[in-house]
N, C-alpha and C positions, 0 to 999 in steps of 0.2 A: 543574498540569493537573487539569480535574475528572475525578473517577471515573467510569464508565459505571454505569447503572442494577445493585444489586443483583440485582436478580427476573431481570434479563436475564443476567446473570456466571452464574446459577444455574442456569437453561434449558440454556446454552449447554452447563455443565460435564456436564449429564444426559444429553445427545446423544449422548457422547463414550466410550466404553467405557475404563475405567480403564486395560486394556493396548493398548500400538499394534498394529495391524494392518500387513499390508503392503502395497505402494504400488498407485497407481492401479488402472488397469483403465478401461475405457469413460465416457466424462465424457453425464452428461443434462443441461450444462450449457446455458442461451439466453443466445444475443445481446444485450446490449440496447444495444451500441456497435460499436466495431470493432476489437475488437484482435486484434496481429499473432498469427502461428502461432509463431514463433520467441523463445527465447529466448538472450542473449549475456551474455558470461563478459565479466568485463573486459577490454581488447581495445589497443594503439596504446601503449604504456608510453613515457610521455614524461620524459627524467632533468631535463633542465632546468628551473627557475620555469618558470611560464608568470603574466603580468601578469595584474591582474585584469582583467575586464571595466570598459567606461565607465558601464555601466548595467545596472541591477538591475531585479527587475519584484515584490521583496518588498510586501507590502501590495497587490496586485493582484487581483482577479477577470477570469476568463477566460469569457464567457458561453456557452451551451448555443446549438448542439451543441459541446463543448469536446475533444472525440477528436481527439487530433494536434494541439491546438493544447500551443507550448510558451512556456515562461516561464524567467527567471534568477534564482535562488534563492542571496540569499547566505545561507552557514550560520556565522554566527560561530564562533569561539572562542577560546579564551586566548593563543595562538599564532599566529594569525592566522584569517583566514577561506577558508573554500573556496567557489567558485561553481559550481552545478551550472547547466546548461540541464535543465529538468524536461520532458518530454513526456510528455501522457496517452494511453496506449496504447487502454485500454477501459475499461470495466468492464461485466461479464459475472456475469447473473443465473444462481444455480447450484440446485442439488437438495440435497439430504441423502444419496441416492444414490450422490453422487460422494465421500462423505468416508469414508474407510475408519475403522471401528471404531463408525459410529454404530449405534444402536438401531433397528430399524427399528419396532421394536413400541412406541417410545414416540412417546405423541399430543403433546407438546412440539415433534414434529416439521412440524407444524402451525400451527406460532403463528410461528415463525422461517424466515428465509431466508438462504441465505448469498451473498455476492454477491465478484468475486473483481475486485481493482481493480491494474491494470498499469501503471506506468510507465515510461520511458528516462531512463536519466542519466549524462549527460556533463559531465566535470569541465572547465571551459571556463579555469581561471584557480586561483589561490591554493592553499593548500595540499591537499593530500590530506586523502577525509573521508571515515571509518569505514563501511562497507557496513551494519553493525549501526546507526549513525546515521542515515543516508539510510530506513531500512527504516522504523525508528521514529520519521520523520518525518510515513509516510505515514499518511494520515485518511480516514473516511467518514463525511460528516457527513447527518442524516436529514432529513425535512421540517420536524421540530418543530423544529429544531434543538435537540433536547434537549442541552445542555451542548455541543452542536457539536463531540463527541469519537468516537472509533472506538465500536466497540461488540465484537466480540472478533476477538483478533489470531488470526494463521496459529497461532503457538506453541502457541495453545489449544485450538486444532483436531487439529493433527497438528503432529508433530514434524517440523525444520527436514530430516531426511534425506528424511523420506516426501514433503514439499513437492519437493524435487529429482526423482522421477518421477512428481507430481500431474498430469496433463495439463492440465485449467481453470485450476490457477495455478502451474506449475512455476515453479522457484527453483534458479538457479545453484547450482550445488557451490560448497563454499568456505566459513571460517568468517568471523562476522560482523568477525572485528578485521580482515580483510582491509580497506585503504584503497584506494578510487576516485582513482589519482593523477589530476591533470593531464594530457589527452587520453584518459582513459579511458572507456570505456562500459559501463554495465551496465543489462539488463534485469531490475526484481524485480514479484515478487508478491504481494498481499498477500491473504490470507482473511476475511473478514468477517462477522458475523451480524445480520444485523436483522429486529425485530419487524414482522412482514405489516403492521400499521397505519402504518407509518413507513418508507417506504421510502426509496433512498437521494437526496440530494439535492444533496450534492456532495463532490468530492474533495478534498483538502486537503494540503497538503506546509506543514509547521512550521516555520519556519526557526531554532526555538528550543524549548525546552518548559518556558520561562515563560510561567505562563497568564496573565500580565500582560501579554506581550507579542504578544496576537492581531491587533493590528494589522498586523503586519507580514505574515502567513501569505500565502499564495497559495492561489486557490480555482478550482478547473474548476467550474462549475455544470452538474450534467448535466440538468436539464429549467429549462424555463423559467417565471419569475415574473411 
């Protein structure tokens, strides 16, 4: 997978006050989709296989407005494959205001945006697949399509506990080896930065992270071409 721009890894890290703060507080977050208010823990714990599904929606684009539309994602692995149904919750233009610890005196805060991207996932079939995998699935990808890869994760923003009372992108309790069995659901979040000139252009779930293997990915496009 290709790296995200340098100059941008740099900004982002400047934001960020070297020790964590603590959680939320008041979100100046905007709309610019629809996502739900709630968030869900894994939910329906099923013992049994469940069959895979008959069909997949890997290598797919889902066109704008793409909010609530969903797709089936198979996720390979050595051991078999798990399917998830992917649903795009929102994604939701944010401040700097809402991240605890940033700078507010730094003019960096100017050039970047952070935008916070939701989705639902339910394990419809195959084996159970790591909450930590399904997270680092997810993408936002910008108009250039520069390298069509995220540009920075929640991790780098604030720490996965502060994320659990983040209001614009709360994130389930629970650590990441926790697995999404078969009939389970979970709502995650993810945190995002991108440069004012490139905003975002669409969402992305990896079904792999061979950067070989972009054909297969599934894309929401959120504005139209």
């Amino acid at each position: 997978m290709p790296t995200r721009p340098a100059a941008l890894a740099a900004a982002v890290g400047c934001l960020i006050m070297a020790t964590a703060c603590g959680g939320g507080g008041t979100s100046s977050a905007t709309q610019t989709t629809s996502p739900s208010q709630s968030s869900a823990s894994p939910t329906a714990v099923v013992s049994p296989p469940v069959a895979p599904p008959s069909h997949v929606d890997n290598g797919t684009t889902l066109r704008s407005p793409a909010a609530g539309k969903s797709a089936v994602v198979e996720i390979p692995h050595p051991t078999g494959s798990g399917y998830l149904k992917a649903t795009l919750v929102g994604v939701t233009k944010g401040s700097w205001k809402d991240i605890p610890g940033h700078d507010p005196d730094n003019p960096d805060n100017d050039k970047l945006t952070p935008y916070y991207v939701t989705f639902e996932f339910t394990n419809v079939g195959g084996t159970g697949i790591r909450r930590g995998r399904v997270n680092a699935a997810t993408q936002l990808q910008v108009v250039s399509r520069h390298e069509g890869l995220m540009l920075a994760t929640s991790d780098k923003l604030m720490s996965d506990k502060q994320m659990e009372h983040f209001g614009p992108c709360t994130r389930p309790a629970g650590d990441s080896e926790i697995k999404i069995e078969p009939g389970q659901t979970l709502r995650e979040c993810r945190a995002f930065a991108t440069e004012n000139y490139e905003p975002p252009l669409a969402a992305v779930i990896l079904p792999t992270l061979d950067i070989n293997a972009a054909n297969i990915n599934v894309t929401w496009m959120l504005r139209k071409q």
